[in-house]
LUMFIMI-252780 format. One line per field, with one value per residue (C-alpha): x negated, y, z; residue number from 1. Coordinates in steps of 0.5 Angstrom, whole numbers. Layout:
<guzas>
x	(X ...) $
y	(Y ...) $
z	(Z ...) $
num	(NUM ...) $
</guzas>
This chain:
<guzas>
x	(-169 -165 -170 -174 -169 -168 -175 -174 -168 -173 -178 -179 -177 -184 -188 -183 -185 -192 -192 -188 -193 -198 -195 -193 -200 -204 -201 -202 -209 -209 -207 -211 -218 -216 -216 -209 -211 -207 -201 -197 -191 -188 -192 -188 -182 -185 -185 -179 -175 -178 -175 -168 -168 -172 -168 -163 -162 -161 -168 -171 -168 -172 -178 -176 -177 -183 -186 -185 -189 -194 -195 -195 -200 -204 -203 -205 -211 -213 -211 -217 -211 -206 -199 -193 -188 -191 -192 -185 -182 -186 -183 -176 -177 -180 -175 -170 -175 -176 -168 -164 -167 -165 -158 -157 -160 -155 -149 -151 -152 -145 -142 -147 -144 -137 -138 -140 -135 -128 -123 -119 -124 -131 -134 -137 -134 -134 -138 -144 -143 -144 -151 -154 -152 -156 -162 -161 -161 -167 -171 -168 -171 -178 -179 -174 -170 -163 -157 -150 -143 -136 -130 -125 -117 -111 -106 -99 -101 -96 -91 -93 -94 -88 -84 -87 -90 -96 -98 -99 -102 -108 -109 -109 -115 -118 -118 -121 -127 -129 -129 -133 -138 -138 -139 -144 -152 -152 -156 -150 -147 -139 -135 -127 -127 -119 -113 -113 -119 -126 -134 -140 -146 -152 -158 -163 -158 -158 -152 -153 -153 -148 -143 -145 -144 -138 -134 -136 -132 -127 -125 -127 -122 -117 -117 -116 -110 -107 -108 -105 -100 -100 -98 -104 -109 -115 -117 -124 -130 -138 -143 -150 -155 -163 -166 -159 -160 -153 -150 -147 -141 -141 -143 -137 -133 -134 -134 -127 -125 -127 -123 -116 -118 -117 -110 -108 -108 -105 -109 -113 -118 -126 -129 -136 -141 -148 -151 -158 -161 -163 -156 -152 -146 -144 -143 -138 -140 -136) $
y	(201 196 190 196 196 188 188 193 188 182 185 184 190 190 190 196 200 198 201 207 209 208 212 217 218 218 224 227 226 228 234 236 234 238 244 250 252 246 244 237 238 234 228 228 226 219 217 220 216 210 209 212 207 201 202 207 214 216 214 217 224 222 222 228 232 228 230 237 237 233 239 244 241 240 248 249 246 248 255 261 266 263 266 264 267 266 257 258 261 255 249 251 252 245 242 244 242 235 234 236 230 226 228 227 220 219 220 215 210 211 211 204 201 203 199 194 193 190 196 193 187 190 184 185 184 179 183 183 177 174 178 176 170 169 171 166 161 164 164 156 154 158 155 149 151 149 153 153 156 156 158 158 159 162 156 159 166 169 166 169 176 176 174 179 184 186 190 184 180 186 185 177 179 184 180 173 177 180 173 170 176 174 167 166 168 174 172 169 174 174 176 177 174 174 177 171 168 169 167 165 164 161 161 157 152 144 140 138 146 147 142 145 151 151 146 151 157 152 151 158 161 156 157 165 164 159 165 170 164 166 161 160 155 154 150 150 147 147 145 145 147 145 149 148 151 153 159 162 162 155 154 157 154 147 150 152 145 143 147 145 138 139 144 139 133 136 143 145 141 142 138 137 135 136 138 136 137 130 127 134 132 133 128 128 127 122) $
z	(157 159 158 164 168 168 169 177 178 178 181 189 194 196 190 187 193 193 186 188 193 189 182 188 192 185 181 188 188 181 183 188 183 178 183 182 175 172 173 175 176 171 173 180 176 174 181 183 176 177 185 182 177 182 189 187 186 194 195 189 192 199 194 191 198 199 192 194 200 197 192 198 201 195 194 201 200 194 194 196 197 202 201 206 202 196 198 200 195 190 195 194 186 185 190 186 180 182 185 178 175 182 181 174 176 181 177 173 177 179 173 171 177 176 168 172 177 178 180 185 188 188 186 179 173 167 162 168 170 163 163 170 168 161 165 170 165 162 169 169 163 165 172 172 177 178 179 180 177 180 177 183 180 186 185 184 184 178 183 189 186 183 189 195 189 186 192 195 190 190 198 196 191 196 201 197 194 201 205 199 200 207 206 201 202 199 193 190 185 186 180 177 172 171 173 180 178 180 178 184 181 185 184 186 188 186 187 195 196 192 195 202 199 197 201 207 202 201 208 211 205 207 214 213 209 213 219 215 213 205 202 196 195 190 184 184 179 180 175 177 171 171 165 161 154 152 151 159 155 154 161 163 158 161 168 167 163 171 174 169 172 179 177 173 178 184 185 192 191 188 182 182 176 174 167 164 157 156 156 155 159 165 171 176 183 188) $
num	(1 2 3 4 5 6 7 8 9 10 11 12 13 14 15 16 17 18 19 20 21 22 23 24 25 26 27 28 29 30 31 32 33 34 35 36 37 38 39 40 41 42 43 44 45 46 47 48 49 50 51 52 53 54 55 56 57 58 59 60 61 62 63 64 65 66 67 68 69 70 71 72 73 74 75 76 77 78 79 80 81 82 83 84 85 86 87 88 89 90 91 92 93 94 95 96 97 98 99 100 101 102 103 104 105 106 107 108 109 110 111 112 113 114 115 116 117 118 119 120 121 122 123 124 125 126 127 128 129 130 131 132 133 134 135 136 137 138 139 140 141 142 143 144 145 146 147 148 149 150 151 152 153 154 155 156 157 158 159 160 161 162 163 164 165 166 167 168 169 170 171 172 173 174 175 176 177 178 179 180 181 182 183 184 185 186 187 188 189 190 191 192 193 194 195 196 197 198 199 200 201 202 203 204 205 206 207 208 209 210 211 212 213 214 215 216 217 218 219 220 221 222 223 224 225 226 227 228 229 230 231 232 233 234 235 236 237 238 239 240 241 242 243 244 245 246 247 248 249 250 251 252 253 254 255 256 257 258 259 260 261 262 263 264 265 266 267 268 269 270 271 272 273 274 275 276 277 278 279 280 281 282 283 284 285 286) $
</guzas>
């Protein structure tokens, strides 16, 4: 199930929906082929399932009441002896047919994504990420494209939380992870990894992006701090990787390397480096 959904996520919006349409439009033609006699109603959960489990399962309930409208004319179309209260009666059982398994989806997908997301921040959290990342590194060494992982620690925050309170550390943290969000192309995956440190991966981006990228968060950051005059700064390491074949864990555990770097020599700064396979190790770049 889960290599299913690796594969909905990976797929482009139009060709699910195209699919969608397609699995959607062919029960219903089956249905209305075979005539009243045989009945497809366990056939329209396919179409229902499948946009629950590829968009979400909000549309998968939109499909819901479209799949009983479908059966309804199929019946109107295909009955000798038209009924009004009888077509009714039927849409509304098959309505609540088609929308129990909906439902069910849905309170799924919320508890999937509560597995996967910081409480406080809502930016994912390291388990997750760890996956997303696995697959990019996969798609890496598939197409030969390069990414890029950042590891972005808050300076002297143990120090801030424990002069102003928690309370305010944890706005900090909002604050931080939505301003990244805003910032960042909507394809970058955001992630706490920590309890003040943070995660970005960003596929498809070679070494000149990623330090158009992240200078540009760097400095937008920065500036929004200094508005609300809190008094934090980042240490920050980015490692572009062309079709590495390591481990994520060791991808993070060199990215995380970089960033001790820029805290040990004098913080609120960026370390940037690059990774191939043919030298296995990384280059920092002026």
């Amino acid at each position: 199930m889960s290599e299913i959904l690796s594969w909905l996520e990976q797929m482009g919006k139009i060709p699910k929906t195209f699919l969608g349409i397609f699995l959607l439009v062919g029960v219903a033609m089956l249905d209305f082929f075979t005539g009243a006699e045989l009945s497809f109603s366990l056939f329209y959960l396919i179409p229902i399932a499948f946009f629950s489990f590829a968009f979400s399962a909000s549309v998968g309930i939109g499909v819901a009441f479209i799949s009983a409208a479908l059966w309804l004319l199929v019946d109107v179309l295909t009955s000798t002896h038209p009924e009004t209260f009888a077509y009714l009666w039927n849409s509304i059982i098959r309505l609540g047919f088609f929308l129990l398994p909906a439902i069910m989806l849905k309170s799924l997908e919320q508890e999937r994504i509560h597995a996967r997301t910081d409480y406080l921040t809502g930016a994912i959290n390291n388990r997750y990420f760890n996956e997303l990342l696995e697959r990019e590194i996969e798609r890496s060494l598939r197409y030969q494209h390069p990414f890029t992982i950042a590891f972005i620690d808050m300076d002297n925050f143990k120090t801030i939380n424990d002069t102003f309170g928690h309370m305010y550390g944890d706005k900090m943290l909002r604050t931080i992870a939505e301003s990244m969000k805003i910032h960042l192309r909507k394809t970058d995956i955001i992630a706490r990894v920590g309890g003040d440190e943070f995660a970005i991966l960003l596929p498809e981006t070679n070494p000149e992006e990623a330090r158009t990228a992240m200078s540009n968060l760097f400095s937008k950051i920065a500036e929004e701090m200094s508005t609300k005059k809190w008094p934090l700064t980042f240490s920050v390491g980015v490692l572009t990787l062309s079709a590495p074949n390591i481990s994520a864990d060791k991808i993070l555990g060199m990215v995380d390397k970089m960033m001790y770097v820029v805290k040990n020599n004098g913080k609120n700064n960026i370390k940037y480096a690059t990774y191939t396979n043919e030298e296995k190790i990384t280059h920092p770049q002026s």
